[in-house]
N, C-alpha and C positions, 0 to 999 in steps of 0.2 A: 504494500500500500504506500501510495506518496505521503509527501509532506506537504501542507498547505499552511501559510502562513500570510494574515491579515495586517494587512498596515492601517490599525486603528486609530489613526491618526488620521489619515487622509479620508477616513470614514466617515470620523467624528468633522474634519472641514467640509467634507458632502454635504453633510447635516446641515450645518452652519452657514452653506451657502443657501441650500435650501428653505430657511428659516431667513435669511433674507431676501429671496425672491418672493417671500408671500408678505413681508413686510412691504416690502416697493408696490405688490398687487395693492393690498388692504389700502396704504399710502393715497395712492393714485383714485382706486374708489370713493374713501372716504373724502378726501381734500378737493379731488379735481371732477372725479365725474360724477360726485352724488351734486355739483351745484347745477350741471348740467340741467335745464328745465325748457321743453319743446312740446309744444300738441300740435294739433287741428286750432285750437285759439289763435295762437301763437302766429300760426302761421298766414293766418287769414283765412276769408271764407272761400274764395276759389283756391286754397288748396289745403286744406281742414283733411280729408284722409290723408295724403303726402306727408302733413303734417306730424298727423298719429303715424303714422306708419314707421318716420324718424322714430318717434318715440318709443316708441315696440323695438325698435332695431338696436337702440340705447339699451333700454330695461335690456332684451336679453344677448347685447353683451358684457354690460354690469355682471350679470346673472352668470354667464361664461366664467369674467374674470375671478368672480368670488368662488368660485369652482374650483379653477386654478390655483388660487391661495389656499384652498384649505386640504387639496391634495398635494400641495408645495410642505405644508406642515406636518399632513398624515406619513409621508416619505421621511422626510426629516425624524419622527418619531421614530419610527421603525428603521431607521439607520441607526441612529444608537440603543434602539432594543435590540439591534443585532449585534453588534460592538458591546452589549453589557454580559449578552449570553455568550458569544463567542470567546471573551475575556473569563466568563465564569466555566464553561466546558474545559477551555484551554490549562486553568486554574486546578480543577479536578484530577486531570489528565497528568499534568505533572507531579499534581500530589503523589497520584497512584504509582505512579514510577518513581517514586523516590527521591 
């Protein structure tokens, strides 16, 4: 059997970057495009659906973005439960040997 050996370091900066890629998403949501505001009003009355229609196309790429962010977090999570197990296996493993 080989030997496999984890650079949990560069695991844990995976994480890390990943936990700021959904900072910059959430950032961008909350600050820039929740002020974002378009209808049918908005737009006037010869073009009131175009209007809406923006708006739908906003809401769901908001709706995308925040998707993104929060499987940008759920990764990051689960990179360092892997890095905590793999450190705790690895741990065991040499115990047993001595």
């Amino acid at each position: 059997m080989g030997h496999t050996r984890i650079d949990t370091g560069v695991v844990l900066d995976a994480a890390q970057r990943y936990d700021t890629a959904a900072e910059l998403l959430d950032t961008a949501l909350h600050s820039h495009l929740a002020r974002l505001s378009f209808d049918g009003s908005r737009a006037g009355r010869s073009y009131a659906d175009s209007g809406d229609a923006v708006r739908l196309a906003v809401e769901r790429s908001c709706a995308r973005l925040a998707d993104w962010s929060r499987a940008a977090r759920e990764i990051a999570v689960l990179l360092r439960t892997s890095v905590r197990d793999y450190t705790d296996a690895d741990g065991r493993a040499a115990g047993r040997l001595g």
